[in-house]
N, C-alpha and C positions, 0 to 999 in steps of 0.2 A: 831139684830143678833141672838139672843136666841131663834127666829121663825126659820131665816134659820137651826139651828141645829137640832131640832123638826122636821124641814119639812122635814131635808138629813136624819134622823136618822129613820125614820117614811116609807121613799120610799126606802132604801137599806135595811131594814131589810125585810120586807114582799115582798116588790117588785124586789127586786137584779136580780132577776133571769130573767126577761123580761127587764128592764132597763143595765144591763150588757152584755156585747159583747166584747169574750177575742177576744184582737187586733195580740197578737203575735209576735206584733214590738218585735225587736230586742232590750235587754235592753243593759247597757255599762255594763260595764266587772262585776261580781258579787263583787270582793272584795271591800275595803273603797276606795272609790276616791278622797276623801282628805288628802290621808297620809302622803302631806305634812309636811314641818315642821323640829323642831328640835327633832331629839330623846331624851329623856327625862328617866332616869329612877329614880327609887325611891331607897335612900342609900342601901347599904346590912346591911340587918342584923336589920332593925331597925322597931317597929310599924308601919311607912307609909308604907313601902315595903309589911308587912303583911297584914293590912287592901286592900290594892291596890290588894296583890294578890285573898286574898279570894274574891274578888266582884266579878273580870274578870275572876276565876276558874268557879266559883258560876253559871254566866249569860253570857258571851259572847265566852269564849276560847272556842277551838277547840279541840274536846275530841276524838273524835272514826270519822273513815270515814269508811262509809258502801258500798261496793260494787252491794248490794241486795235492795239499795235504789235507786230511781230515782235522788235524790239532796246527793250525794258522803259525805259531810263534814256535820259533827254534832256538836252541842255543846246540852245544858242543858237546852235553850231555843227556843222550837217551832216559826218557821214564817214559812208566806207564799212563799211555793215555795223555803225556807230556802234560801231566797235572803236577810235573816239577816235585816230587814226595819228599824228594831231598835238598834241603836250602844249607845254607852259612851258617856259623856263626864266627864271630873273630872275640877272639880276649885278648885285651890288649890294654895295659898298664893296670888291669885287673878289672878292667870295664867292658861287657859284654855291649857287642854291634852286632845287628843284625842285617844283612845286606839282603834288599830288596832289590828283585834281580827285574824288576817291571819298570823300576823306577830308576834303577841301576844309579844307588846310592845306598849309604848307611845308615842305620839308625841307632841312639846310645839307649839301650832300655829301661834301664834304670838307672839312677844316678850315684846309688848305692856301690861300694868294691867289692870285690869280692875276698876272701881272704889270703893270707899271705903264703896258702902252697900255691895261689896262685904266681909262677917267676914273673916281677914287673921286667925283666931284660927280654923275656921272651912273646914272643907271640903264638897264640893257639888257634885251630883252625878247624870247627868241629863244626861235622855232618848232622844235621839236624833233620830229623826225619818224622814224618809228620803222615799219618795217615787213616786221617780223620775222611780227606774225601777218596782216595783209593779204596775203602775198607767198604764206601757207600755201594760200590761196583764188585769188588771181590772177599767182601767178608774175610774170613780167618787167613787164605790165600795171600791178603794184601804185605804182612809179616812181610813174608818169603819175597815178593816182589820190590818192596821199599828197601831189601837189602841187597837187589840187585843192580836198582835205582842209585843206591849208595856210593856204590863198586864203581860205577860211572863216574861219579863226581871224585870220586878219589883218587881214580886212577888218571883223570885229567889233570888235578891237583898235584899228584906228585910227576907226571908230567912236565908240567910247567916250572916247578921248583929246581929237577934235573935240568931243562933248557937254560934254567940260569944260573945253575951251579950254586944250586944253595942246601947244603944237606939239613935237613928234620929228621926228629926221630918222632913214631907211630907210638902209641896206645890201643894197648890189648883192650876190647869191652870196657871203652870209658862209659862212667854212670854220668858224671857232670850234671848229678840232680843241682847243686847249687845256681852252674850254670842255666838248666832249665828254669829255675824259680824267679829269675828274674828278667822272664817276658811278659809276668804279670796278665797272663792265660791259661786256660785249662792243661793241663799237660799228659790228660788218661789218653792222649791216643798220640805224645811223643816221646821218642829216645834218641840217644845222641850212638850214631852208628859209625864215627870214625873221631879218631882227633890224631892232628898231628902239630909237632911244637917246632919252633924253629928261633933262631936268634932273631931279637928286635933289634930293627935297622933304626936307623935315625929319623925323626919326626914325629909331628905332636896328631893328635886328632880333634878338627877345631869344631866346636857345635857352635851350630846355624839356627836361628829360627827357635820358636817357642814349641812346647812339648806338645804333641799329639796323642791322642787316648784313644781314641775311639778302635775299638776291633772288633769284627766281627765274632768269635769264638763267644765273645759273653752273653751271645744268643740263647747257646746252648745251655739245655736246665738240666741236661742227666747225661752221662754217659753211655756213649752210644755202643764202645765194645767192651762193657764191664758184661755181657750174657754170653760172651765168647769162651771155647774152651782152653783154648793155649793163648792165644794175645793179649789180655787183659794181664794173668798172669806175669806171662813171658815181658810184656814193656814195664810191668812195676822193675822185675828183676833185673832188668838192663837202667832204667832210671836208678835205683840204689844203688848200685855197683857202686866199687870203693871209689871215692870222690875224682882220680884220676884213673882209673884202672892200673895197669903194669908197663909200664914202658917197655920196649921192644929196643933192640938195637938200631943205632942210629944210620942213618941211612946215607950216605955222601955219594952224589954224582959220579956213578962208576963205567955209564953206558952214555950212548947218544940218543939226545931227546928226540921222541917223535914229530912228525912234523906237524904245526899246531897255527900255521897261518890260515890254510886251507881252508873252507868254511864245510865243515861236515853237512852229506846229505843225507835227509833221513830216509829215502828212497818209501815214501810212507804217501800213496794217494787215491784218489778218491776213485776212480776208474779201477783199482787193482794194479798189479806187481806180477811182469811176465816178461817176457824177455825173445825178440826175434832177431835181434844182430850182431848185440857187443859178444865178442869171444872172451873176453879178459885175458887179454896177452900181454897185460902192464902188469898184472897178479905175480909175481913170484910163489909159489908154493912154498919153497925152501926157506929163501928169505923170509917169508911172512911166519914160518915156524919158526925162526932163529928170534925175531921179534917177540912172540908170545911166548917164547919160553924165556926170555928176560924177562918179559911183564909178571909172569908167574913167580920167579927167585925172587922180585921184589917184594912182591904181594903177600898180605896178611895169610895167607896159606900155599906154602911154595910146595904141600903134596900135590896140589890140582892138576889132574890128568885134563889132554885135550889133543884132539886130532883134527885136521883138514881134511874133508870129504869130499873126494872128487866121482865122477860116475863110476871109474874103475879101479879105484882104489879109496885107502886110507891113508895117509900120511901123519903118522905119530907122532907125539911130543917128543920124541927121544930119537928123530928122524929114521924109526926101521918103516914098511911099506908091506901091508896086506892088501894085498892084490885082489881083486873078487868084484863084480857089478853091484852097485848103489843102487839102488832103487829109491830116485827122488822123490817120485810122486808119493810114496810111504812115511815121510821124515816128518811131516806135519798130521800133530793128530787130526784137524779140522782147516777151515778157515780157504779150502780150495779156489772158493770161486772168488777169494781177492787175491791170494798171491800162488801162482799158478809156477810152482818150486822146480816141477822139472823142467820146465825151460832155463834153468841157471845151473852153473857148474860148478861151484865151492861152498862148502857149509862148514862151518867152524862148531865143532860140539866139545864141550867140556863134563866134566862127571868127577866125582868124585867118591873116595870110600868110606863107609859108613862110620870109619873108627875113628875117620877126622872129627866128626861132630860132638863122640864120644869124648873124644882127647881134647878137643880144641874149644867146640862153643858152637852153633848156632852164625853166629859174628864175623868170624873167619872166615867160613867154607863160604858162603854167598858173597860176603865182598869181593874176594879174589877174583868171584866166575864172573863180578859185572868188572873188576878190573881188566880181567880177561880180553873181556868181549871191547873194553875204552879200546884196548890196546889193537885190536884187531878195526875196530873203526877209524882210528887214527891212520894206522900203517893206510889202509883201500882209499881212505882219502887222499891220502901220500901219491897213491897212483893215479889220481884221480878216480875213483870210483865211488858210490856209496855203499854202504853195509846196513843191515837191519837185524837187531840183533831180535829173538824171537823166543815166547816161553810156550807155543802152542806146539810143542812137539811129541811125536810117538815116540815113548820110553820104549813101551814095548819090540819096537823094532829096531831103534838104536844101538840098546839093549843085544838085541842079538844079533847084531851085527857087528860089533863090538865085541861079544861073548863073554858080556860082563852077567853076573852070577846076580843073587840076590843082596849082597852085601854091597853094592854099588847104586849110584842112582844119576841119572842125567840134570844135571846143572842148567844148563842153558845153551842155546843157541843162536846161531849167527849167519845170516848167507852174503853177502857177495853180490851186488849190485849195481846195474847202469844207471845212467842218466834216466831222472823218473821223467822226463819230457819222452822220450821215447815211444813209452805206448801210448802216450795221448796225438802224440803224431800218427802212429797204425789205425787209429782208430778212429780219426776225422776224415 
C-alpha cells in the first residue's frame, strides 16, 4: 500500500492536469449531510463551552459572505470550491459530535460510547474528510486536494489551541473507523485526516430537542468511487488504520499565536484577481519566512521545503536568497484570464521530496503544505492583506526555477493579495 500512495501522489502532482477531467456532475447540496442526530450543546459558561467555541470560531464557522466571490460563505479555512471537504468531529466522554458549521451547533450521533481506548478525561478533535462532492468535480485528484483542505483546518486548530496555551498531542494516520461507524452514513468516500487530543476541561454536554434522521447520503444506491484506481483503495486503508494511529509527541505552546481576530479574505471574485496599486509594503518577506518556518517545525512533516517569490529573487526556508528574474506570468499552469499573477509581487511555493512519502505516508507530506499555506494566510491577514492559496500551478517551471530534479514535486501554492474591492473599483 505505501507504493500505491507513491504511485497516486507521484501522477496527481505532475501529472493532474492530463489525468484530470472536471465531470461537473452535479454534487448533493453543499451544507453537512449528516446533521443528523441529537443537538448537543456544551453548558454555559463553563471551560468545554469555551474550548469548543474557540476551535469552531478558529476553523470551521461561518464568518463573512461575500457577494464579489464566486462561493457566497466564508469561514477561516480555505477548501476547494469552499465545498468545506473538511468538517469536525469532537469525542467527548466517548460520545461522538458532529459540528455543523451552517448551523453552528453540534450534533450527538449516536447514543452509543464508544470504547474505553477511548480517554473519557480527554477530548478529540478529528478532521473528517469527506469527498463525495469534490470527487464529483475532480475525480481521483479530489484525494490530494481534501488533504490540502485538511492542512487548513488543522493548521487553524492548533492555532487556536497555541493562542490559548493549551498543549495537545497529534496522531500519525488516525483510521478512527469506529469513530466513522457512528454517523450512521455511507462512509466509501470518508476518512479521518487529522486527530488531535487534548485535556478535558470541565463541563457537561446538554442534549436539546428530539433526534433527527433524515440525511441526505441514504440517497445514494452504489458507490460512486469504488471504479477509481487509487482512492477507493487508498480511503478503505486510512478508515482501517489502527483504531488510534501513533501518537506524535505532545505539542505545548512554545511560539506566539497567529493573529486570528482578523477576518481572513479569500481575495476569491467574480470579475478576476489583478492588481494596479497595493505595493505590499505591510509584507515583511523575512518575518513572513520566520513565521512559516515555525508553522512547518510544528507540522505533521517538519521536512517541508518552501520559499517566497519575489520578481527578483527567491527567499528560502532557511533565509539564503537566489537572486535571478521570476517570471510571474509562467507560475500558473492555466486560469490567466481570472487571476492575472504578474500584476502581484509574492508567491509562497512549498515542495517537497519524494522519500517523504516513501518514509512518512501520503498524510503527512499534504497536511503540512495546507498547514503551510493556514500559516501564510494568517500572518497577510495579520497585515491586513488577503492570500489565495492556489493548486493550478506550472510544476514544470517552478520546477526549474527552483532546480529541483525529478525526485521532488510542487506541493502547493500561495500569492499575496489586496483588497478584492479594488478591481471592481478599476473596472466601473
Amino acid at each position: 500500500m505505501p507504493h500505491l500512495e507513491f504511485e497516486y501522489y507521484k501522477c496527481y502532482s505532475r501529472g493532474r492536469y492530463g489525468l484530470t477531467h472536471l465531470t461537473h456532475l452535479t454534487p448533493f447540496v453543499k451544507r453537512p449531510y449528516f446533521s443528523g442526530g441529537t443537538v448537543a450543546c456544551p453548558a454555559s459558561g463553563t471551560e468545554l463551552e469555551s474550548l469548543l467555541d474557540r476551535l469552531t470560531a478558529a476553523t470551521l464557522r461561518i464568518n463573512r459572505f461575500d457577494i464579489l466571490s464566486r462561493y457566497q460563505d466564508h469561514n477561516s479555512s480555505p477548501s476547494t470550491r469552499n465545498m468545506h471537504s473538511c468538517q469536525l468531529l469532537f469525542v467527548i466522554d466517548g460520545s461522538v459530535h458532529f459540528y455543523d458549521l451552517y448551523e453552528d451547533r453540534f450534533y450527538l450521533t449516536d447514543s452509543e460510547k464508544l470504547g474505553r481506548e477511548w480517554d473519557r478525561d480527554a477530548v478529540y478533535v478529528i478532521g473528517l474528510s469527506d469527498l463525495l462532492n469534490i470527487s464529483r468535480y475532480y475525480g481521483e485528484f479530489s484525494l490530494y486536494l481534501s488533504l490540502l483542505d485538511a492542512g487548513h483546518v488543522l493548521g487553524n486548530a492548533k492555532n487556536a489551541l497555541t493562542a490559548a496555551d493549551i498543549p495537545y498531542v497529534t496522531y500519525e494516520s488516525p483510521g478512527a473507523k469506529d469513530v466513522l461507524d457512528r454517523l450512521g452514513t455511507p462512509t466509501d468516500s470518508l476518512y479521518a485526516s487529522f486527530m488531535l487530543e487534548l485535556e478535558r476541561p470541565a463541563g457537561e454536554m446538554e442534549l436539546r430537542g428530539t433526534p433527527r434522521t433524515g440525511r441526505i447520503p441514504t440517497l445514494k444506491r452504489f458507490d460512486e468511487l469504488k471504479p477509481t484506481t487509487f482512492v477507493s483503495p487508498l480511503l478503505r486503508k486510512f478508515r482501517f488504520a489502527s483504531a488510534k494511529g501513533r501518537k506524535q509527541a505532545e505539542h505545548r505552546p512554545s511560539r506566539e499565536a497567529l493573529p486570528i481576530e482578523r477576518l481572513r479574505s479569500s481575495a476569491h471574485t467574480m470579475i478576476g484577481n489583478f492588481n494596479l496599486s497595493e505595493s505590499f509594503e505591510r509584507f515583511k518577506a523575512e518575518e513572513a519566512r520566520r513565521v512559516l518556518l515555525d508553522a512547518v517545525r510544528q507540522s505533521s512533516n517538519p521536512a517541508l521545503r518552501f520559499c517566497i517569490a519575489e520578481r527578483h529573487r527567491l527567499l528560502m526556508d532557511d533565509g539564503s536568497i537566489k537572486n535571478g528574474p521570476i517570471d510571474f506570468g509562467r507560475i500558473l499552469h492555466n486560469d490567466h484570464e481570472f487571476f492575472d499573477l504578474s500584476t502581484y509581487s509574492y508567491v509562497v511555493v512549498c515542495f517537497s521530496e519524494d522519500r517523504r512519502i516513501e518514509d512518512c505516508g501520503l498524510l503527512p507530506v499534504l497536511l503540512a503544505a495546507g498547514e503551510l499555506m493556514q500559516a501564510a494566510c494568517l500572518y497577510s491577514a495579520g497585515q491586513g492583506y488577503a492570500f489565495r492559496p492556489m493548486k493550478n500551478h506550472n510544476d514544470e517551471y517552478l520546477k526549474e526555477v527552483l532546480e529541483l530534479n525529478d525526485g521532488w514535486e510542487i506541493n502547493y501554492i500561495g500569492v499575496l493579495c489586496g483588497s478584492e474591492v479594488t478591481p471592481l473599483r478599476c473596472v466601473l
